[in-house]
C-alpha positions in Angstrom: -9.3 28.1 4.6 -10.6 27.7 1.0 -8.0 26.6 -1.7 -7.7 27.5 -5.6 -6.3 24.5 -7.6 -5.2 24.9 -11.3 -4.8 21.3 -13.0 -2.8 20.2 -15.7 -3.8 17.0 -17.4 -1.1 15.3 -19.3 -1.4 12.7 -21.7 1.2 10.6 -23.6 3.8 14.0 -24.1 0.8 16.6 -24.5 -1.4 18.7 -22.3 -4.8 18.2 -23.1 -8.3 19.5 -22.6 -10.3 17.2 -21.2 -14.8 16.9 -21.5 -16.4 14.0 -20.1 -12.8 11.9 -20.2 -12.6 12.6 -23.8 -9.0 14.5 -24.3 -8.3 17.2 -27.4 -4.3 17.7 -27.6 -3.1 21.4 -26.6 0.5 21.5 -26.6 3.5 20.1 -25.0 5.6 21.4 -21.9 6.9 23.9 -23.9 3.6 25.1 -24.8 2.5 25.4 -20.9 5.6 27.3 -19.8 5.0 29.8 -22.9 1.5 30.5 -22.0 1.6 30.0 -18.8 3.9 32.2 -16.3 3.7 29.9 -13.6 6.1 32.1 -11.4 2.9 34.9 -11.8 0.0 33.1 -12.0 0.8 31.1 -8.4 0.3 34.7 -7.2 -3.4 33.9 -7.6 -3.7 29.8 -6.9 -2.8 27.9 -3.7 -1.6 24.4 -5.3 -0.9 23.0 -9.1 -2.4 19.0 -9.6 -0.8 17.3 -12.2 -2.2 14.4 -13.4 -0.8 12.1 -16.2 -4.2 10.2 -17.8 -2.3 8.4 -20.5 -3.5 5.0 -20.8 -1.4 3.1 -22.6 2.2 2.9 -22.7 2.2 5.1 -20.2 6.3 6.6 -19.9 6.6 7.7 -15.7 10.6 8.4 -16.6 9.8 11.2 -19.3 6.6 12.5 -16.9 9.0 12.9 -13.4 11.1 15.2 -16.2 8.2 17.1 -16.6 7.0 17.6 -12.9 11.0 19.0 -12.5 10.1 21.4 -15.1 6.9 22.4 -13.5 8.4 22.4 -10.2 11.4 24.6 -10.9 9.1 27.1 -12.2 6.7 28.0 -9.5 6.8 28.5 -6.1 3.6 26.8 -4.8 2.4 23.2 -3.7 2.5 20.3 -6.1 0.0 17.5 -6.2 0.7 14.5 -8.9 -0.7 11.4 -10.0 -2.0 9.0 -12.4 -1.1 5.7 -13.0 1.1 5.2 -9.8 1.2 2.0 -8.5 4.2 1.3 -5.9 6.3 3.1 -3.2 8.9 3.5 -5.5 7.1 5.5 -8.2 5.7 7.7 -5.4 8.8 8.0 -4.1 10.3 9.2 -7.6 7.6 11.8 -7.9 8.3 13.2 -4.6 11.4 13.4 -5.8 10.9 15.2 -8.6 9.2 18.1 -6.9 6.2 16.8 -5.9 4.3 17.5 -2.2 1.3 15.4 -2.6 0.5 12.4 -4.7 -2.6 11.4 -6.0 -4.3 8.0 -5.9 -7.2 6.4 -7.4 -6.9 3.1 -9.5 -4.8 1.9 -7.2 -7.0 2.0 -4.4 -9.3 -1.2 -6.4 -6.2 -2.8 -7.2 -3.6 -2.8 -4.2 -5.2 -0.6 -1.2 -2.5 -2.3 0.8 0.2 -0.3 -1.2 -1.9 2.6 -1.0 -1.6 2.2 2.6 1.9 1.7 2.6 2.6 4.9 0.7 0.1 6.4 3.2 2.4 5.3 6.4 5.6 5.9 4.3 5.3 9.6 3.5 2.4 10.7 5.2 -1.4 10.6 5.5 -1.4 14.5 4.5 0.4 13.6 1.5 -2.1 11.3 -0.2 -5.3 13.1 -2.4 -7.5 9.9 -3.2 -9.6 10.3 -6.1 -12.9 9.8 -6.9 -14.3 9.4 -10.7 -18.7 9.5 -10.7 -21.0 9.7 -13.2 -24.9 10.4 -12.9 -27.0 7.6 -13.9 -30.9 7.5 -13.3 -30.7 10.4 -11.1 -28.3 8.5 -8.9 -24.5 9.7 -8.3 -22.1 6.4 -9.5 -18.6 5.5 -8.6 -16.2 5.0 -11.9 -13.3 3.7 -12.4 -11.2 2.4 -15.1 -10.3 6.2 -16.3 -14.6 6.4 -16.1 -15.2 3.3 -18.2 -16.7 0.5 -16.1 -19.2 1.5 -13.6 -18.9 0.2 -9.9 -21.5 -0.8 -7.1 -19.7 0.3 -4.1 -21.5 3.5 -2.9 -19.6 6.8 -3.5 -20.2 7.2 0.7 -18.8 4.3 1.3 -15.7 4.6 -0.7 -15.3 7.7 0.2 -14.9 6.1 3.7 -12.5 3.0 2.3 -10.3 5.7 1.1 -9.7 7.3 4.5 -9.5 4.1 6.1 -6.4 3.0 3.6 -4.3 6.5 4.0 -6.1 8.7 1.7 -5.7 12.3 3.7 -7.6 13.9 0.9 -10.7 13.3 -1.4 -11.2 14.8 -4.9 -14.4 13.9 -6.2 -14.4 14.6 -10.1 -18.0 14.6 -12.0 -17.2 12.9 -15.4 -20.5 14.5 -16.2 -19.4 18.0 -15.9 -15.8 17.5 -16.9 -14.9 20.0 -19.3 -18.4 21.6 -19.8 -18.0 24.7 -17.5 -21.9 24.5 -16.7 -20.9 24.7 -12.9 -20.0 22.1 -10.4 -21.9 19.3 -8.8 -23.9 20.4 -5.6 -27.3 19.2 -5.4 -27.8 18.1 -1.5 -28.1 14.5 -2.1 -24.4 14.7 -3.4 -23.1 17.0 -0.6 -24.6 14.3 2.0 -21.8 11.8 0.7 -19.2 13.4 2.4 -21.0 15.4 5.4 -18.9 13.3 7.9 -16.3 13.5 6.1 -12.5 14.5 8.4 -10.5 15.0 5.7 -11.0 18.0 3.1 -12.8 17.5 0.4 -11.7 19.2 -3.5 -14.8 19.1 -6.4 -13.7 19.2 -9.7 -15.7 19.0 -13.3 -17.8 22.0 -14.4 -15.4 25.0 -13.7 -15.8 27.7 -16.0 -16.3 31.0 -14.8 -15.0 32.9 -11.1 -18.9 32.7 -10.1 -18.5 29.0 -10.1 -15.9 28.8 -7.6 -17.9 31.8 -5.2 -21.4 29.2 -5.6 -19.2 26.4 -4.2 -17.1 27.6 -1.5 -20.4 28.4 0.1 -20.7 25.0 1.7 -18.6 24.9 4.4 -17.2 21.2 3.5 -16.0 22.2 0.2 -12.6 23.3 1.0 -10.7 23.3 -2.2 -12.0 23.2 -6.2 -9.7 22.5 -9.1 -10.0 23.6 -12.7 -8.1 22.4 -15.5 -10.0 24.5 -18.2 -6.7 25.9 -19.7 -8.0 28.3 -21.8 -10.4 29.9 -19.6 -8.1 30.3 -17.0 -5.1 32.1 -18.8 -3.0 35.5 -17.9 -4.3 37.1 -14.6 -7.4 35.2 -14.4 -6.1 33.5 -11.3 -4.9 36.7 -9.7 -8.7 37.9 -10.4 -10.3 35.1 -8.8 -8.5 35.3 -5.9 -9.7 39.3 -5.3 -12.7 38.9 -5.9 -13.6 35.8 -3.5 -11.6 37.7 -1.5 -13.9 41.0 -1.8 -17.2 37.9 -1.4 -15.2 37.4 2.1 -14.2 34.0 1.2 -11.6 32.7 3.3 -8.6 32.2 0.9 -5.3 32.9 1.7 -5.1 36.8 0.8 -0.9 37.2 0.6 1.3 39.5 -0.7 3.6 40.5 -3.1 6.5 38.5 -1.6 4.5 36.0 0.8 4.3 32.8 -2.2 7.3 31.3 -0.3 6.4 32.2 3.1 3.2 30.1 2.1 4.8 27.2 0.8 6.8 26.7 4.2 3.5 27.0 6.0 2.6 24.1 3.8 5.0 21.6 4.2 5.5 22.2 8.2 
């Protein structure tokens, strides 16, 4: 089953655009829960990722507030992350609403901790992610928040993730980031993760609903997230959804009431 993913980046108290990791300041959570009617537009997504990608002086206290914000205002899957780096903050975020974290510096740093929160709470409830960059033709691991370039193979750290409790892999093109040009799917990418057991999310390039029908053609591709905020406002979700539907994509097609019926499907 195909998944729609709407993500929010959040950076030092704001919500930000983001193109090729460089961040323009939208508005703060008051801003997203005026714009946004998250109770409505989950009627048209299947999860919300919420990443925090400040990078200094990063403040986890005042960003659990706001995933208890976000959470008590939808109905749908959380997924959060950035800049966690021990059970305990996991376990905070869980607490605060979240049903999946995300993981990706601290997979270089500590991969036993990663491992740990793996065994903890849950292989399923681990999204490792993935940063790369094009250079010479030739897809590159990032990391660093996409500063410093890396010469592990995006294959085989796609595999190292798995193998320290990664249940998940989002692969983000810092390339695409922001451009809404389209997402990364020239073969000699999609052969990184043929073998691949766990789903696999893409995300960088999003702009437009025809974006998400080109991608959810390959078979591996099981879930793309957007954070372009501004393209994706009002129903656009709810739109999306139809019409993938009407392309005989396989996405979740529920009802009026069924938001919570999915949600318990979810965490069982």
């Amino acid at each position: 089953m195909k998944r729609i993913i709407f993500t929010l980046l959040y950076n030092s108290g704001q919500f930000v655009l983001s193109r090729n990791f460089r961040t323009q300041n939208i508005g703060d959570i008051n801003w997203i829960l005026k714009n946004y009617n998250l109770s409505e537009i989950t009627k048209g997504i299947d999860e919300i990722l919420i990443l925090d990608i400040t990078r200094k002086n990063k403040n986890p206290e005042k960003f659990s507030e706001v995933v208890k914000l976000i959470s008590s205002n939808c109905f749908i899957p959380l997924s959060v992350g950035g800049g966690i780096s021990s059970v305990y903050q996991a376990e905070k975020l869980f607490k605060s609403g979240a049903d999946k974290i995300f993981l990706n510096k601290l997979f270089f740093s500590n991969p036993n901790e990663c491992k740990k929160i793996s065994s903890i709470f849950g292989k399923q409830s681990i999204i490792g992610g993935i940063d790369f960059k094009k250079i010479l033709e030739k897809n590159v691991l990032y990391k660093d928040y996409g500063v410093n370039a890396s010469e592990i193979t995006i294959k085989n750290w796609v595999n190292f993730l798995q193998e320290n409790g990664a249940g998940e892999i989002l692969l983000q093109s810092i390339d695409r980031d922001g451009t809404a040009s389209g997402i990364e799917l020239n073969e000699d990418f999609l052969n990184t993760f043929l073998n691949v057991k766990c789903p696999v999310i893409l995300m960088g390039g999003v702009g437009k609903i025809e974006h998400f029908l080109e991608a959810f053609q390959n078979e591996k591709i099981e879930a793309i997230a957007t954070a372009n905020l501004l393209n994706f406002i009002g129903d656009t979700f709810l739109k999306l959804r139809n019409n993938l539907i009407l392309n005989k994509v396989e996405v979740v097609n529920w009802g009026e009431n069924n938001i919570l019926k999915f949600k318990n499907i979810f965490n069982n």
